[in-house]
C-alpha positions as CSV (number, residue, x, y, z in Angstrom):
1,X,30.6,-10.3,8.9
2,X,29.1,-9.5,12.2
3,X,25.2,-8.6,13.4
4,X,24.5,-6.3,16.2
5,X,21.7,-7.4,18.7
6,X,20.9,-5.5,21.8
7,X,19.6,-6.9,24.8
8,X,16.7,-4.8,26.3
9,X,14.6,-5.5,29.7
10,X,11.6,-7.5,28.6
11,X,8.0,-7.3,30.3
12,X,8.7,-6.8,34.4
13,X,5.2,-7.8,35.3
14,X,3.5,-5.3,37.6
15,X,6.7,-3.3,38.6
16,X,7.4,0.0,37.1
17,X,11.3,0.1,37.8
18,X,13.3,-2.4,39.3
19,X,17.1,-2.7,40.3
20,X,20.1,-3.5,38.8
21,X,21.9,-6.0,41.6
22,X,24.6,-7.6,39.3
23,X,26.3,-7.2,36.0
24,X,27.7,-10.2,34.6
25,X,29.8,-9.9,32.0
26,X,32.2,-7.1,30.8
27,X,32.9,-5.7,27.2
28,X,34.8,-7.9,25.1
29,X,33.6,-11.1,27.0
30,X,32.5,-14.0,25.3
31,X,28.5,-14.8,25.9
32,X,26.6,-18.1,24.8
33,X,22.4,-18.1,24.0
34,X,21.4,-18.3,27.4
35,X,24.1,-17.2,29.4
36,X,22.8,-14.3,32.1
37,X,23.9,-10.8,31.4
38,X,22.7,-8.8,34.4
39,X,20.7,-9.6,37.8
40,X,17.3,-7.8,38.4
41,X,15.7,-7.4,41.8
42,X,12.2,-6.7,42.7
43,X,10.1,-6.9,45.8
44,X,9.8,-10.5,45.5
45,X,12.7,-11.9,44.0
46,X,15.8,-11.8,41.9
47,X,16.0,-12.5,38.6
48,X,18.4,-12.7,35.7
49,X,18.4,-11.4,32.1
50,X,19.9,-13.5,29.4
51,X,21.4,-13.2,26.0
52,X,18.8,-14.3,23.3
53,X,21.8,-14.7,21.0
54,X,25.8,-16.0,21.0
55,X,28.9,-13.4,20.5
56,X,30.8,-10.7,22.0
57,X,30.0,-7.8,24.3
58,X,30.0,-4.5,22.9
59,X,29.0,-2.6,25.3
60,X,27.1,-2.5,28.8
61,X,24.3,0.5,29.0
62,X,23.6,-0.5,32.9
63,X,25.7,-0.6,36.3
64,X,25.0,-1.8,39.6
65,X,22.3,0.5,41.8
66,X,20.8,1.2,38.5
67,X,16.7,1.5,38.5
68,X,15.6,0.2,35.0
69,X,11.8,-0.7,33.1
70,X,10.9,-2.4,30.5
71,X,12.2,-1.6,26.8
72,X,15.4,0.1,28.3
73,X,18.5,-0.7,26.9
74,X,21.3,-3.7,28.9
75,X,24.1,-4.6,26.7
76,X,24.7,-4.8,22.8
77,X,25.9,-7.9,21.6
78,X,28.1,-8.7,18.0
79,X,26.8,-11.9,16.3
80,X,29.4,-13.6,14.3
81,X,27.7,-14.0,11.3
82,X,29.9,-16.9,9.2
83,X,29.9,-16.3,5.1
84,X,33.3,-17.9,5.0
85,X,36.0,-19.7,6.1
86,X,37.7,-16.8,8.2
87,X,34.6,-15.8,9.4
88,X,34.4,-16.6,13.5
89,X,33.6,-16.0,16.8
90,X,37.2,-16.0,17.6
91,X,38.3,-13.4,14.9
92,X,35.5,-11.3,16.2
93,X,36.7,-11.8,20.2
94,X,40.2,-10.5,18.9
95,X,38.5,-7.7,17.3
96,X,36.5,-6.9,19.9
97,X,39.6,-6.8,22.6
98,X,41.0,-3.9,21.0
99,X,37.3,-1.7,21.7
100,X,37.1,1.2,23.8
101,X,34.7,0.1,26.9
102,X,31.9,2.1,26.8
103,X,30.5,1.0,30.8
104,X,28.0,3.8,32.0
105,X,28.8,3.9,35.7
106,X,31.6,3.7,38.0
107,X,34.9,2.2,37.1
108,X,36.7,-0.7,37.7
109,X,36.5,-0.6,41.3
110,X,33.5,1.3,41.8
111,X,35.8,4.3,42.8
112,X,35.8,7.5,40.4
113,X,37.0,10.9,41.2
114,X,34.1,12.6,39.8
115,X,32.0,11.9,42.7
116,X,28.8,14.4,41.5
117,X,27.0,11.0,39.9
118,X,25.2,8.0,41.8
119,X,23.2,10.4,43.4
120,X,19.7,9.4,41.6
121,X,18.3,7.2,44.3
122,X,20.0,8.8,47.7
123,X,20.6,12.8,46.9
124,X,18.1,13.4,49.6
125,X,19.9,11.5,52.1
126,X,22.3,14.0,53.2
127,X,19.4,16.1,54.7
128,X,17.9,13.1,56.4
129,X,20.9,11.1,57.9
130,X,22.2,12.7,60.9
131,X,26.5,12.7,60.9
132,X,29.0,15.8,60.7
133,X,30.7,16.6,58.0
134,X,34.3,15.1,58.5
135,X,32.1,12.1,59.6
136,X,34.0,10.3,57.3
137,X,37.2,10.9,58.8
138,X,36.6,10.5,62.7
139,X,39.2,8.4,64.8
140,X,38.9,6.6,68.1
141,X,40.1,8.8,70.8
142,X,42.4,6.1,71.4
143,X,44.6,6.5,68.0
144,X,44.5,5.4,65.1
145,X,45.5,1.9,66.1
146,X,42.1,1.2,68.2
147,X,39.5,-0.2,66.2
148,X,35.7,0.8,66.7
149,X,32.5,-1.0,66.7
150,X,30.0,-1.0,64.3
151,X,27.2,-2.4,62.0
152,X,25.7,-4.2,65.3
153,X,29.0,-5.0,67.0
154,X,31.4,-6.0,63.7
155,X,35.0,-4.5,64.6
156,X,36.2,-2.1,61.6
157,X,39.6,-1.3,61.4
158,X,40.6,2.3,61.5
159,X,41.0,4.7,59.7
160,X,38.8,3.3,56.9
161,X,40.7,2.2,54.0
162,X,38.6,4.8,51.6
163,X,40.1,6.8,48.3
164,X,40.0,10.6,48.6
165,X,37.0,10.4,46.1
166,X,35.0,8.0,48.1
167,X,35.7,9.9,51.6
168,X,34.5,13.1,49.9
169,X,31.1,11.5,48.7
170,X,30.5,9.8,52.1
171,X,31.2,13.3,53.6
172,X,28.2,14.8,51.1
173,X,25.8,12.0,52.4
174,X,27.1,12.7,55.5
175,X,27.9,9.1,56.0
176,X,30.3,7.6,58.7
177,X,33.4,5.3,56.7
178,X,34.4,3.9,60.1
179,X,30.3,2.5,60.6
180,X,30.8,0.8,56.6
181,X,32.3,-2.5,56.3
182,X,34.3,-2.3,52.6
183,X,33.3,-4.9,49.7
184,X,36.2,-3.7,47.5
185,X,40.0,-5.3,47.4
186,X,41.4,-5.8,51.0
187,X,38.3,-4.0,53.0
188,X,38.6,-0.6,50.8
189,X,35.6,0.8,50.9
190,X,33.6,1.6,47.4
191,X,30.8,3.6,46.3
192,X,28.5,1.0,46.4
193,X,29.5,0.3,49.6
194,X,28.6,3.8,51.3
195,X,25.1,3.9,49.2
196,X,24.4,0.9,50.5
197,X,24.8,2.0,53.8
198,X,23.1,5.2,53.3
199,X,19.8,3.2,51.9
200,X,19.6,1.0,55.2
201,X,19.8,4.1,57.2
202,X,16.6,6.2,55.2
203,X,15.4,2.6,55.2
204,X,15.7,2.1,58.9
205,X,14.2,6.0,59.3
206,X,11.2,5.3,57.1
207,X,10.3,2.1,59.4
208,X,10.3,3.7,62.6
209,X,8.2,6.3,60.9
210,X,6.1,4.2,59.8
211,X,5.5,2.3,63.1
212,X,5.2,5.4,64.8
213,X,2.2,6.3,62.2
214,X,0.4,2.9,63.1
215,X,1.2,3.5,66.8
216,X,3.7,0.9,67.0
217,X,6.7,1.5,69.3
218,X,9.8,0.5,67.5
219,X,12.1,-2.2,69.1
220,X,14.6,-0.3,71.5
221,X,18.4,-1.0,70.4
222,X,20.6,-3.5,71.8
223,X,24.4,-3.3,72.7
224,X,24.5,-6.9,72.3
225,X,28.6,-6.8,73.5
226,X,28.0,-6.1,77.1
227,X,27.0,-9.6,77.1
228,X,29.4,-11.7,75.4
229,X,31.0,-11.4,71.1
230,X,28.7,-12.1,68.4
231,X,28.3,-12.2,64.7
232,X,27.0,-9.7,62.8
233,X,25.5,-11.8,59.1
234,X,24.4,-9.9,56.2
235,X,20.4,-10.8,55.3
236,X,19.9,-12.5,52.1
237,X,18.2,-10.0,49.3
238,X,15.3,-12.3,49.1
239,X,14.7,-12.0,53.7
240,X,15.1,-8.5,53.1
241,X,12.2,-7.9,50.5
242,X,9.9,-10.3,51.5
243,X,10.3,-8.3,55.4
244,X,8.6,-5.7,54.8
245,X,5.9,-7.4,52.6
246,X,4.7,-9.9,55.3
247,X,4.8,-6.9,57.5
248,X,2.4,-5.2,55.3
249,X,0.4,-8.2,55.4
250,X,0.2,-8.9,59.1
251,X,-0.3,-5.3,59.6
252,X,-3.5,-4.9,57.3
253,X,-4.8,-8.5,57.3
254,X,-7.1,-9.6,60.5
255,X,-5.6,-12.9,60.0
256,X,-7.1,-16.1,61.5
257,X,-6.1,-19.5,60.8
258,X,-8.2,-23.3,60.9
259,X,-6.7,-25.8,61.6
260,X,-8.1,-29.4,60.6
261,X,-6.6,-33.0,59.5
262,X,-7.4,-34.4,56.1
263,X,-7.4,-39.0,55.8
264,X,-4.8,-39.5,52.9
265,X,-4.8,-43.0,53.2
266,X,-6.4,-43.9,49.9
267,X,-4.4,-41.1,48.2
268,X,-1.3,-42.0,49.6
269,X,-1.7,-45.9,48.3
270,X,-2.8,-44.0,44.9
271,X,0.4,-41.8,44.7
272,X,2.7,-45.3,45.6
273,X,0.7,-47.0,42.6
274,X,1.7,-44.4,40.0
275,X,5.6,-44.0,40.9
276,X,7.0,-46.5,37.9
277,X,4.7,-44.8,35.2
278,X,6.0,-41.4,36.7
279,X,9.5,-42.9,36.9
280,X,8.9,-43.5,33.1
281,X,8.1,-39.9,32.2
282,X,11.2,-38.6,33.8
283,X,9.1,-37.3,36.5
284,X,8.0,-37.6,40.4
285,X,4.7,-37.3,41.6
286,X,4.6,-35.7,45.3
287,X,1.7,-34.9,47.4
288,X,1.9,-31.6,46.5
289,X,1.0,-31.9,43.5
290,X,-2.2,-33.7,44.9
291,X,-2.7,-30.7,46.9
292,X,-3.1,-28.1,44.1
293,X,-5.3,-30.0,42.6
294,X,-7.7,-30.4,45.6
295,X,-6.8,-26.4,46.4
296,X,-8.5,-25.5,42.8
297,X,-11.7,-28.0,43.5
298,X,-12.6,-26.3,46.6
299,X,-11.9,-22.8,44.9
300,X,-14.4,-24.2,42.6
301,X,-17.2,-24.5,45.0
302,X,-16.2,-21.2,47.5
303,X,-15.1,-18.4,45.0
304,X,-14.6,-16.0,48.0
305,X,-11.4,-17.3,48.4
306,X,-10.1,-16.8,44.6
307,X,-10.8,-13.1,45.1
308,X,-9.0,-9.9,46.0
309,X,-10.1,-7.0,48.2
310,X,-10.6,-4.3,46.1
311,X,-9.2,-0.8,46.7
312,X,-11.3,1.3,49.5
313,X,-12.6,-2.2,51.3
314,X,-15.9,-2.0,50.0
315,X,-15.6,-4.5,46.8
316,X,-14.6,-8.1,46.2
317,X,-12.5,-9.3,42.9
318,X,-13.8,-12.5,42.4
319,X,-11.5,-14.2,39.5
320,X,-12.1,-17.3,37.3
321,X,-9.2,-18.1,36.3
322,X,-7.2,-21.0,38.7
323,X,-3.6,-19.7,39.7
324,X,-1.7,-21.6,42.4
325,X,1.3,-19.5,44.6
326,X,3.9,-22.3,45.8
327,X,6.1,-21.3,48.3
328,X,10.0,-22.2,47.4
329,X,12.3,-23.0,50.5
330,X,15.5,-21.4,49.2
331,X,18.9,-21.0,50.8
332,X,18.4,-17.1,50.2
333,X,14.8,-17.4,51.7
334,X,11.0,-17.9,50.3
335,X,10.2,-17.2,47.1
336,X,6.4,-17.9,45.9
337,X,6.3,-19.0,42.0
338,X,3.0,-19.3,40.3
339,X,1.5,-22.3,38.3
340,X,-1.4,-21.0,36.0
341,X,-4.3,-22.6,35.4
342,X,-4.4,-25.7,37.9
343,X,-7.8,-26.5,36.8
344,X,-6.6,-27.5,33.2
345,X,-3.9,-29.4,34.0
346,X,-3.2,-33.2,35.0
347,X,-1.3,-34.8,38.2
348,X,1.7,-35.5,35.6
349,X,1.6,-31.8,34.1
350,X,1.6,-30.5,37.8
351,X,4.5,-32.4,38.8
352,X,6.5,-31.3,36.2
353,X,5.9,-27.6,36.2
354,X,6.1,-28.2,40.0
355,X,9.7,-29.6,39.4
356,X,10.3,-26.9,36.9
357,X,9.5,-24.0,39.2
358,X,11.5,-25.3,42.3
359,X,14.8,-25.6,40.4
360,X,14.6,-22.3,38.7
361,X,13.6,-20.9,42.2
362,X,16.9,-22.2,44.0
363,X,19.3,-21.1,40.9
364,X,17.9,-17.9,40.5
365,X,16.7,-18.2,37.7
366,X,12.8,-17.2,37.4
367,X,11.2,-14.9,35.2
368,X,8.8,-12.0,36.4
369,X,5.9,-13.6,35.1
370,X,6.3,-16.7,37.1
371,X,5.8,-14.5,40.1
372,X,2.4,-13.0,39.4
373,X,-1.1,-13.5,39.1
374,X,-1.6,-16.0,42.5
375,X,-5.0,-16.5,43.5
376,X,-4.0,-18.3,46.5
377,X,-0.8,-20.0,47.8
378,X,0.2,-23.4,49.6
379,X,3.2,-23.1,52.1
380,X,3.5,-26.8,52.8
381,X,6.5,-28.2,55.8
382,X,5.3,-31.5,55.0
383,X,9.4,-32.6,54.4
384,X,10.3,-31.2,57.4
385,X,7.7,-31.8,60.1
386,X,5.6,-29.7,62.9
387,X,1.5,-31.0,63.1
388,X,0.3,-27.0,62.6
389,X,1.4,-23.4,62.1
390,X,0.0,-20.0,60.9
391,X,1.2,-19.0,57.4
392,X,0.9,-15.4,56.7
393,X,-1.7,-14.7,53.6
394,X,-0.1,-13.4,50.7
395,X,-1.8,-9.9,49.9
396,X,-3.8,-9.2,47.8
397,X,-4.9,-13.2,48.0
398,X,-7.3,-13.6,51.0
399,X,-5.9,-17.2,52.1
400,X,-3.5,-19.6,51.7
401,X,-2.9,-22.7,53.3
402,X,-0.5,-24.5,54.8
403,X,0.3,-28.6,55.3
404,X,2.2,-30.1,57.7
405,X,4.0,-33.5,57.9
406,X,1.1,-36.4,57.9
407,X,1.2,-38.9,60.0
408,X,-0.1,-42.1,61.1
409,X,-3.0,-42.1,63.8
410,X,-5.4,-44.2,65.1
411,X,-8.9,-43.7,63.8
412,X,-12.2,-44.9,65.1
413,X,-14.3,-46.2,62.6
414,X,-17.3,-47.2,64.6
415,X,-16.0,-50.8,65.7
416,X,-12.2,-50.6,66.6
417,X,-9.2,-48.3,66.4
418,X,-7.6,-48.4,62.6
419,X,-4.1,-46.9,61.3
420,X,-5.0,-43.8,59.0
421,X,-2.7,-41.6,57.3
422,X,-3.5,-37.9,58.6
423,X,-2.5,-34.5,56.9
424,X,-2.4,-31.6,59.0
425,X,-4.6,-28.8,57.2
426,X,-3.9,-24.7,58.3
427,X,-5.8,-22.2,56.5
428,X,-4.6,-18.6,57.3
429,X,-7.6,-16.4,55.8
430,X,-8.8,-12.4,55.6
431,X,-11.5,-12.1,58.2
432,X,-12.6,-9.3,56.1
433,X,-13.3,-11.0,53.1
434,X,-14.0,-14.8,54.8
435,X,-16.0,-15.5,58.3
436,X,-15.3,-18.6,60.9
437,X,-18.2,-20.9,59.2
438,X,-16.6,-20.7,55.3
439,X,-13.4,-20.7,56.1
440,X,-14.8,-24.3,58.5
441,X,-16.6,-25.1,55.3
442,X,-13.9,-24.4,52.9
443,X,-11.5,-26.9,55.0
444,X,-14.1,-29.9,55.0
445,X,-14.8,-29.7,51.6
446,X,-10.9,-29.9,51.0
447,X,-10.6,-32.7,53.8
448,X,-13.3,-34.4,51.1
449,X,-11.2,-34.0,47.9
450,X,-8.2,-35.4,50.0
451,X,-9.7,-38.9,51.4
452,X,-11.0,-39.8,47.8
453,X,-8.2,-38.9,45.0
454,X,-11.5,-40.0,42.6
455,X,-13.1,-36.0,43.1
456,X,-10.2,-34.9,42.0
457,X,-11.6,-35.3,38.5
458,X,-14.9,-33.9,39.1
């Protein structure tokens, strides 16, 4: 016997919609508790939906390009459910690879002849992207045997290796197939492939619109090939969201930044003391998590800066609740995870969720929740190096600070010139919402909770 389960989108945080970047699995395939399904993107991250339960595919209610909320339907998956002997997963995998595919989408290659669907998110586009309508079909002057730059200087072969169905949809959208670079097998161009393209373009459009509403000139265009070749590289998904949100940011946030050193010494000599009972609990106690701690004590005594501007400028949203952004190098770019309620929680509890958050950060694997509800964020280059910089504030927070690599100085302490271990303090606040003398204020009193670890517990 066999149980159906279906796999729906669970709670997306504070997005209504969000994409569909990846499907992972096909009907008939095999799936394990845990295993991913499908890869959602929002504006701050990706993030993958798994299968609460073990069996076979049935059926895949989503495609790539797909915009879907919460409660809407994925996959449907068939639970073995053993009563016997020659009950099993295997008998039901057999079953299963005799089923109809029922995919909602395009086909195998993203390529079908009825080219009147896919149009939800770009139908507009063939009114706003310039291009005539055998676009799709120019040639060099040359022949067909030149080849033609494109996409920033990337040579494309011509003529573009496109079906009949695909050329006819990139003629609606009035999209160029010899400016798209094909994802499909051996170059050929698919319909995700001309979507794609057509997005970047409205996307592209609807920037220099918007610069030109805030008066700002857009960059002028480069024919980068009249000096030498070059590489044309793909931006991760991540770089690409997060763009246009620090642009935001800069753009609406008088930022200003302070910049101040905090003595470690003791701290430091603290931290070294507690690395074998750490070791013991699996775990490893960085200065970061030292940091948090120290972030929430200051919050603590300024609660401007656990607040949020409210809509209209003229109110401020002071919270009482302790929530910690933690900015996540990743090879795809930044990603800012959330560690609720700081104030709660020990050294050894921060240093595990800290561990926790970075490794599902680099794989990919965090949930919506973990990316909101910040009240302020640490950006810290303290592996890397550098002795100050100016981190962007994360809107709606109103600061966030950022550490450097500490380092050892010498220190005058009123007789002679003594080795102290500094850490390079940058706060990057709203000048709307904090002045020059908090923000000073806010730094010494975090300089305090830094040179002795005992406030920490205050």
């Amino acid at each position: 016997m066999t149980e159906m389960t279906r796999i729906t989108i669970p709670d997306i945080g504070d997005f209504d919609e969000v994409e569909v970047i990846e499907v992972l699995v096909g009907v008939g395939d095999p799936v394990a508790v845990e295993d991913p399904v499908i890869t959602l993107e929002s504006d701050k991250a990706t993030m993958e939906i798994p299968s609460p339960v073990g069996g076979i595919v049935a059926s895949i209610e989503v495609s790539i390009g797909d915009r879907v909320r919460e409660g809407a339907l994925v996959a449907e998956i068939i639970e073995p459910v053993e009563h016997g002997p020659g009950d099993s997963s295997k008998k039901s995998a057999e079953k299963m690879a005799g089923m109809e595919p029922r995919l909602h989408g395009n086909g195998e290659d993203g390529e079908r002849e009825d080219d009147s669907s896919g149009l939800s998110d770009v139908d507009e586009a063939a009114e706003k992207i310039a291009g005539g309508d055998e676009g799709a079909d120019s040639r060099s002057p040359s022949g067909a045997g030149d080849r033609l730059r494109g996409n920033g200087g990337i040579s494309l072969p011509l003529p573009p290796h496109a079906s009949p169905g695909i050329r006819r949809f990139a003629r609606e959208l009035g999209a160029d197939l010899s400016l798209i670079a094909g994802s499909g097998p051996k170059g050929r161009i698919l319909k995700e492939d001309v979507k794609s393209w057509v997005k970047r373009q409205l996307a592209k459009s609807r920037s220099i619109d918007r610069q030109e509403e805030v008066g700002i000139p857009a960059v002028p265009e480069i024919d980068f090939s009249e000096f030498g070749d070059f590489e044309t590289v793909r931006l991760s998904r991540i770089r690409k969201l997060s763009g246009p949100h620090l642009q935001r940011a800069w753009l609406n946030i008088p930022h200003v930044t302070h910049h101040d050193e905090a003595d470690i010494t003791e701290l430091e000599a603290f931290r070294q003391s507690l690395k074998a009972e750490a070791s013991m609990k699996g775990l490893r106690v960085t200065l970061l998590s030292f940091a948090v701690k120290a972030l929430t004590g200051a919050l603590k005594e300024y609660p401007n800066f656990n607040a949020s501007l409210a809509p209209g400028g003229e109110q401020l949203i002071l919270k009482r609740y302790f929530n910690v952004g933690i900015a996540v190098d990743t090879p795809d770019g930044l990603v800012v995870p959330v560690i609720r309620d700081v104030d709660r929680k020990s050294i050894f509890n921060l240093a595990r969720e800290l561990a926790d958050l970075s490794e599902r950060a680099r794989n990919n694997r965090l949930r919506p929740d973990d990316l909101k509800g910040g009240c302020i964020s640490i950006s810290s280059l303290g592996g890397i190096g550098g002795v100050a910089f100016t981190p962007i504030v994360n809107a709606p927070e109103v600061a966030i600070l950022g550490i450097s690599r500490a380092r050892t100085m010498p220190v005058w302490d009123g007789q002679d010139f003594v080795p102290r271990l500094l850490l390079p303090l940058s706060l990057s606040y709203d000048h709307r919402v904090v002045d020059g003398a908090e923000a000073a204020r806010f730094v010494s009193c975090l300089t305090r909770l830094f040179a002795d670890v005992r406030r920490l517990s205050l």
